[in-house]
C-alpha positions in Angstrom: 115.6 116.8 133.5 117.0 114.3 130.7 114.9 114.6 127.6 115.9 112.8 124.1 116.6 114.8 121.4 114.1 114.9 118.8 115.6 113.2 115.3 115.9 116.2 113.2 118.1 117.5 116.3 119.6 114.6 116.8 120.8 114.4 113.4 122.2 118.0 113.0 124.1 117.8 115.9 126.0 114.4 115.2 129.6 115.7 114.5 130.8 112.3 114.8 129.4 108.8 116.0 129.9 108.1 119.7 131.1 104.3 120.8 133.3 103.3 118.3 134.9 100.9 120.1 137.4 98.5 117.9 138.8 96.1 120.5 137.1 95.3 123.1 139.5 92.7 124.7 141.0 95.8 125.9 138.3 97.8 127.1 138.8 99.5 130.4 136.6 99.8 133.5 136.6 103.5 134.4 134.7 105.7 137.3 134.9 109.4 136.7 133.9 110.9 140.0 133.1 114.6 140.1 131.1 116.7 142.3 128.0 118.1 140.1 127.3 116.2 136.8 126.0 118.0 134.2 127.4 121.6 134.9 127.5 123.3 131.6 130.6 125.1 132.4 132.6 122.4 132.9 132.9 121.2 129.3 136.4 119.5 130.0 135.3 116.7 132.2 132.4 115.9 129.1 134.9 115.8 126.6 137.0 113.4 128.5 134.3 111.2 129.3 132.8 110.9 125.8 136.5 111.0 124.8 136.8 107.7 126.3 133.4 106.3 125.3 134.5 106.9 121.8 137.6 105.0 122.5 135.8 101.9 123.7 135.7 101.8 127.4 133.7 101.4 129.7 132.5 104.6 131.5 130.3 105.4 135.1 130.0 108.8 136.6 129.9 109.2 140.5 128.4 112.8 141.4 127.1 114.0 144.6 124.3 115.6 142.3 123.3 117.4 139.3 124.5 121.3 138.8 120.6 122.6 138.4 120.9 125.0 135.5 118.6 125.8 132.6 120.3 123.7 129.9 122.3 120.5 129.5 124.9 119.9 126.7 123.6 118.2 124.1 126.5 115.5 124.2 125.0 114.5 127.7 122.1 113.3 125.7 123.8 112.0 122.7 125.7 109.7 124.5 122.7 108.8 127.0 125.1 109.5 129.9 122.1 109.5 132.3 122.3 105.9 132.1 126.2 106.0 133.3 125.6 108.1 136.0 125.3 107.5 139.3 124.0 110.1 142.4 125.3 110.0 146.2 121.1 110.0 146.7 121.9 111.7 150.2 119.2 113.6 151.8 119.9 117.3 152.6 118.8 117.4 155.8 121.0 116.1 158.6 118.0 114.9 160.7 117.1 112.7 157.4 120.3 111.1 156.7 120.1 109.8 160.5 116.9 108.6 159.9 118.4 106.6 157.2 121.3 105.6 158.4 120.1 102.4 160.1 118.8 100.7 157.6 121.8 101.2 155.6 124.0 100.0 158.1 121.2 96.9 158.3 121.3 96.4 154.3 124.8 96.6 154.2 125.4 96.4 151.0 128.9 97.7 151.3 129.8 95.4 154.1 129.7 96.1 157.9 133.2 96.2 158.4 133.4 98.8 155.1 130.2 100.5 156.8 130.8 100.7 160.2 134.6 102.6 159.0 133.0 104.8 156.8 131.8 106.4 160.1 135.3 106.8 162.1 135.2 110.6 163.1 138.9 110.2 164.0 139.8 109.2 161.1 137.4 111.0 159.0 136.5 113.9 160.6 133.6 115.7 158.9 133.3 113.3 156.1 132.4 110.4 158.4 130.3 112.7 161.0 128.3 114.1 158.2 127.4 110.6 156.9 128.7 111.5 153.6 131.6 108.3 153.7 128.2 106.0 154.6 126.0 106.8 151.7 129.1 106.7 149.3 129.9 103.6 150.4 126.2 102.4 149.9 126.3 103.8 146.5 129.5 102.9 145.8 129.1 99.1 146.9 126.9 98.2 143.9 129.7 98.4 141.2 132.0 95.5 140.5 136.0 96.7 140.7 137.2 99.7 138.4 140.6 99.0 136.6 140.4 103.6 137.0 139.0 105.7 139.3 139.5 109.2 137.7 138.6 112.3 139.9 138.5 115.5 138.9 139.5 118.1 141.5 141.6 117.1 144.6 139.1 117.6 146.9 137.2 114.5 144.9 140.5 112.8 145.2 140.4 113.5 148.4 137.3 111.7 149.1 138.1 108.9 147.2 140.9 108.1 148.6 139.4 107.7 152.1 136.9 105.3 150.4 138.8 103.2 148.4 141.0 102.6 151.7 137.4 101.2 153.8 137.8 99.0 150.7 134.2 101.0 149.3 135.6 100.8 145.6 139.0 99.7 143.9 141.5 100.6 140.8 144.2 102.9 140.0 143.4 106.2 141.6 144.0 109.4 139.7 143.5 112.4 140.1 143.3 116.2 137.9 144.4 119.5 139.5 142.1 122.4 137.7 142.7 125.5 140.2 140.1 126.4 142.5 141.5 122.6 144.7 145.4 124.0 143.9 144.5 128.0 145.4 142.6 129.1 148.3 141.7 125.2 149.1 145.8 124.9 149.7 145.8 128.5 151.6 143.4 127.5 153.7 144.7 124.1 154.5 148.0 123.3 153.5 148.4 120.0 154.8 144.8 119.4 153.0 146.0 116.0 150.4 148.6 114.6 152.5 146.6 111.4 152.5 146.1 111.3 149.0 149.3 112.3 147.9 150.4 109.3 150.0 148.2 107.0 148.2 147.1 108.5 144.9 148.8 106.7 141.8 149.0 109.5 139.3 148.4 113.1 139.8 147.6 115.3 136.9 147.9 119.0 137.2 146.3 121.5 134.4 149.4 123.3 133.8 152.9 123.2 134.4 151.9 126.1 136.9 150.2 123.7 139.2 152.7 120.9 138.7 155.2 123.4 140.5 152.3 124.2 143.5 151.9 120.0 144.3 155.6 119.3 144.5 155.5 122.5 146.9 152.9 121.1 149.0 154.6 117.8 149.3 153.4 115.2 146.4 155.8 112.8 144.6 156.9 114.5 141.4 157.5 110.9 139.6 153.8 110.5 140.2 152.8 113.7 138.3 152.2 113.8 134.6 150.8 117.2 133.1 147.2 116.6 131.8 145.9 120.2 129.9 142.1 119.9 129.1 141.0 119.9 125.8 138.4 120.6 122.8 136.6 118.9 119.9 138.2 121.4 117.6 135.9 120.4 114.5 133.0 121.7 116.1 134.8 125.2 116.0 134.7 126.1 112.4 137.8 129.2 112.1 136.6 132.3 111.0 138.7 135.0 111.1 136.9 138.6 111.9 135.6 140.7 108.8 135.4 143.5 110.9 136.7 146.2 109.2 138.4 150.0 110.8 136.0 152.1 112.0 132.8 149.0 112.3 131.6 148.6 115.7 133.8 145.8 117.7 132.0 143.2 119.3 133.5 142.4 122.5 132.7 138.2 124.6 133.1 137.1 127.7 132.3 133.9 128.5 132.4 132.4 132.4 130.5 132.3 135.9 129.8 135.0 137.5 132.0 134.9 139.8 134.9 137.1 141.5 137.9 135.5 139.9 136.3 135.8 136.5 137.5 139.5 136.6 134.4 141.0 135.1 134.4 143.9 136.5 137.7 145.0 135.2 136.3 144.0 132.1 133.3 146.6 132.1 135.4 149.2 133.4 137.7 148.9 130.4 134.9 148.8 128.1 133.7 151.9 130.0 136.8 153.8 129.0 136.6 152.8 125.2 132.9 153.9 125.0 134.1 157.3 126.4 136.8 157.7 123.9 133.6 157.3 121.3 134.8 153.7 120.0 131.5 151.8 119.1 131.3 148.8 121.3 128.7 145.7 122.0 130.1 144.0 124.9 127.8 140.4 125.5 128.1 138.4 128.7 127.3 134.8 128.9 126.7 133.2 132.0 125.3 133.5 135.3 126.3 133.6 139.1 126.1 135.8 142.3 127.4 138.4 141.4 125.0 139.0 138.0 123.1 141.9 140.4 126.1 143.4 141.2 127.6 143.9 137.3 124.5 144.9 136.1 124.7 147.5 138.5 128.0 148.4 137.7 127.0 148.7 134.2 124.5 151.3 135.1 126.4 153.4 136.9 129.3 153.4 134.2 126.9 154.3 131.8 127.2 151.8 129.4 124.7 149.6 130.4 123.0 150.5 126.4 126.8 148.7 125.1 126.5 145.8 127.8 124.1 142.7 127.3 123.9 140.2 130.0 122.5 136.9 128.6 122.6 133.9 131.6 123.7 130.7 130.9 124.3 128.9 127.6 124.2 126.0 125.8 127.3 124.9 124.2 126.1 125.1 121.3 124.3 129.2 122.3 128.1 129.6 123.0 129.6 129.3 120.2 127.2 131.0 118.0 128.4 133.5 120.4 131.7 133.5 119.4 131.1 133.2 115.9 129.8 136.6 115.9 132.1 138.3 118.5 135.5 139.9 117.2 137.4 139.6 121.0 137.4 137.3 123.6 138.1 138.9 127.2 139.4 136.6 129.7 140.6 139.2 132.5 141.3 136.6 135.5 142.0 137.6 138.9 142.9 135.7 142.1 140.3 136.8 144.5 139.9 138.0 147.8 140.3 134.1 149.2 142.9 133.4 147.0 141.2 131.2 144.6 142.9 131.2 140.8 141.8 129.9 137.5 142.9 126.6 135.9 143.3 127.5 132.4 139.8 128.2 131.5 138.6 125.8 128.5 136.7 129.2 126.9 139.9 130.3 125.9 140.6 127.4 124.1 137.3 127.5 121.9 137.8 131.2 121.2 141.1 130.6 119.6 140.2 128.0 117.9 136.6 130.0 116.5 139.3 133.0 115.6 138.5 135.7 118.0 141.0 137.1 119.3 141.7 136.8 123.2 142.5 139.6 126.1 143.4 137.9 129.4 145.9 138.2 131.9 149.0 136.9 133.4 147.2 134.7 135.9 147.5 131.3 137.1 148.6 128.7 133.5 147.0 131.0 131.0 150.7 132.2 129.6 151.2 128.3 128.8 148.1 128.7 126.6 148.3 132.5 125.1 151.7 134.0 124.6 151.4 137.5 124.8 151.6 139.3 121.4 152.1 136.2 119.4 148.6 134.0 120.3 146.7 136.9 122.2 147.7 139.9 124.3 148.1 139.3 128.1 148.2 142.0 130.9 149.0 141.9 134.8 145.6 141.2 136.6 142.8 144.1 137.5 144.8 146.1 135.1 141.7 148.1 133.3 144.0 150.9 131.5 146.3 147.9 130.3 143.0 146.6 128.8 141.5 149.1 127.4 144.6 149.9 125.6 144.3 146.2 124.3 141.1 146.5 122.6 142.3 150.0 121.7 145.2 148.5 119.6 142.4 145.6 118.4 139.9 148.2 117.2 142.0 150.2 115.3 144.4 147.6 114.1 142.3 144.8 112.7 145.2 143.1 110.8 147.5 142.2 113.6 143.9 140.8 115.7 144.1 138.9 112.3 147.5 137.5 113.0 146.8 136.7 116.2 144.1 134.9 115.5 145.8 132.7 113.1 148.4 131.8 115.6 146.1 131.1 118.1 144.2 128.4 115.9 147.3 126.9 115.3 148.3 126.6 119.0 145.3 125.0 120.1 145.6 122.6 116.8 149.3 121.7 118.2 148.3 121.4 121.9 144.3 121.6 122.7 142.7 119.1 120.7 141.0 116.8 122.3 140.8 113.5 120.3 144.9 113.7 120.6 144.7 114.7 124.7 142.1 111.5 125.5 144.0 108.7 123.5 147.8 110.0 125.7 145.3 110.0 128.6 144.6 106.6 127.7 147.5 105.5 127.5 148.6 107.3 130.9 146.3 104.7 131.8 147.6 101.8 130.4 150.9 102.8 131.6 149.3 103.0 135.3 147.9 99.6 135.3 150.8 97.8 133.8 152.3 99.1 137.0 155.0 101.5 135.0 153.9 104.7 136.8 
């Protein structure tokens, strides 16, 4: 799955050199756990790890298993991460792991006291009757001590948490909020991270938005510390649109293809502006269940000759992407289950390329876009309210102008990622020297 880049590649896609590490007395020992490593839409856990590489330290990934898509970001192999990361390696079928299950118990490489704990159902529940606390503990058990164990999403935390207390790995537990683990997860189970807002050291929301949600739900507000996610702003070159009145606009959305993407509010709008005669190219990148489903929708809004749907991206596809788009739409919904947004990193890179960005009042977004200053936001599933967006976008290409330029600035001041991993950093520091 991991293939070298040939040199010439290599070469053009250096935008600076990785592992520049200037003291190494004070290098850290970090584990980034996550659920699915690579997954090309999750850019922000990348760009903190080789954030951190870059800085000096010392970095292994724990993932249950690789997100199986049709590309990989080229910074997983610049960096090599393949040779930081490390897979659960448990087999899918339940009958399997019990096979197993013996002879890990019999190698016990995590210990028999650690092993035989990781298999509690009353304290565990599912995770121990599943065997999933075993093989993590196998896996887990062959790594000296972290100084930081940094998981992104609380359900990781979760996880985590449970292990490092069988004693399966060790350091300063923190752990990032995005949205999905702050939404329906909390709906659903409101009592879901009482253990690991007991016994987490630093909790690091997204947005002030979720900040608000975990002292809600119970967790230590002198243990927070808002975290945004970030980008490598140099690798977006600003361009602001040449589109002139009465040239076709070209219309992005980036994102899964999923419910609370909003995409189908999104096509609906664009259905209205082709109907009023505006010429329109509206490109979709990404993929997901429901791709069958807006594909149809298309169809039957007959503008399916104005709609492209392209799959999954490279990062690199992406931005080429936005380099020739004029809009970015970003119309976020909470969905049927409840589950909301974070503040979606596409955003982010669209402001910063120069598009300007159409989203909505949803989850952290308004600490990102203010509305009519940065980008225009409108209530969610509100197609007229869109429509009339792009309307005012089409026919008004100075004030998209303005925008634009405001938005680049914003994510300069706020978003850029070299400045967000060395305060993260030092959140560390802070952590360890027992000052949290």
């Amino acid at each position: 799955m991991f293939e070298n880049p040939s040199p010439d590649r290599r070469a053009a896609n250096e935008v600076k050199a990785p592992f520049v590490a200037l003291d190494s007395g004070s290098r850290l020992r970090i584990a980034v756990c996550v659920n699915e490593f690579p997954a090309l839409s999750e850019t922000f856990v990348l760009n903190q790890i080789t954030g951190l590489l870059d800085l000096g330290h010392d970095v292994t990934i724990f993932a249950s298993g690789p997100r199986y898509e049709a590309g990989v970001h080229q910074d997983v192999m610049r960096y090599r991460l393949w040779e930081r990361l490390q897979y659960r390696e448990m087999p899918r079928s339940r009958v399997s792991r019990l096979v197993s299950a013996p002879a890990i118990l019999l190698r016990g490489r995590s210990g028999p006291q650690r092993s035989f704990k990781a298999l509690n159902p009353f304290r565990y529940g599912r995770e121990a009757t599943s065997l999933n606390m075993l093989y993590w503990a196998d896996r887990l058990s062959q790594h000296a001590p972290f100084d930081i164990i940094h998981c992104h999403f609380g359900i990781i935390g979760r996880q985590v948490a449970w292990l490092r207390e069988i004693g399966a790995i060790s350091g300063k537990l923190v752990t990032t909020f995005h949205g999905v683990d702050m939404s329906s997860c909390l709906d659903q189970n409101p009592a879901l991270y009482q253990h690991l807002f007991e016994h987490g050291d630093l909790f690091m929301p997204v947005s002030d938005y979720w900040r608000h949600r975990l002292i809600a739900h119970g967790c230590d507000a002198d243990r927070i510390s808002i975290h945004r996610m970030g980008i490598d702003t140099a690798r977006f070159p600003f361009r602001l649109s040449r589109r002139r009145l009465g040239d076709p606009i070209a219309i992005l959305t980036v994102g899964r293809l999923i419910d609370k993407k909003g995409i189908e509010f999104g096509l609906r709008a664009v259905a209205q502006l082709a109907k009023r005669g505006i010429q329109l190219r509206y490109d979709i990148v990404g993929d997901g269940p429901l791709r069958s489903a807006l594909e149809m929708l298309a169809i039957t809004l007959g503008i399916a000759d104005n709609v492209r749907f392209h799959g999954a991206k490279t990062h690199d596809e992406v931005v080429r992407h936005m380099q020739r788009s004029d809009i970015l739409l970003a119309p976020s919904v909470t969905d049927d289950q409840g589950e909301q947004e974070g503040i979606p990193v596409t955003i982010m890179e669209a402001m910063a390329t120069g598009l300007c960005v159409i989203s909505s009042f949803h989850s952290g977004i308004s600490e990102l876009v203010e509305d009519g200053v940065s980008g225009l936001l409108l209530p969610e599933r509100d197609v007229d309210g869109i429509a009339r967006a792009m309307l005012t976008l089409s026919t008004a290409p100075e004030q998209g102008q303005k925008l634009a330029i405001a938005a680049r600035h914003k994510v300069m001041a706020g978003y850029n990622i070299d400045d967000l991993n060395r305060q993260l950093e030092s959140h560390y520091r802070t952590l360890i020297a027992g000052c949290c």
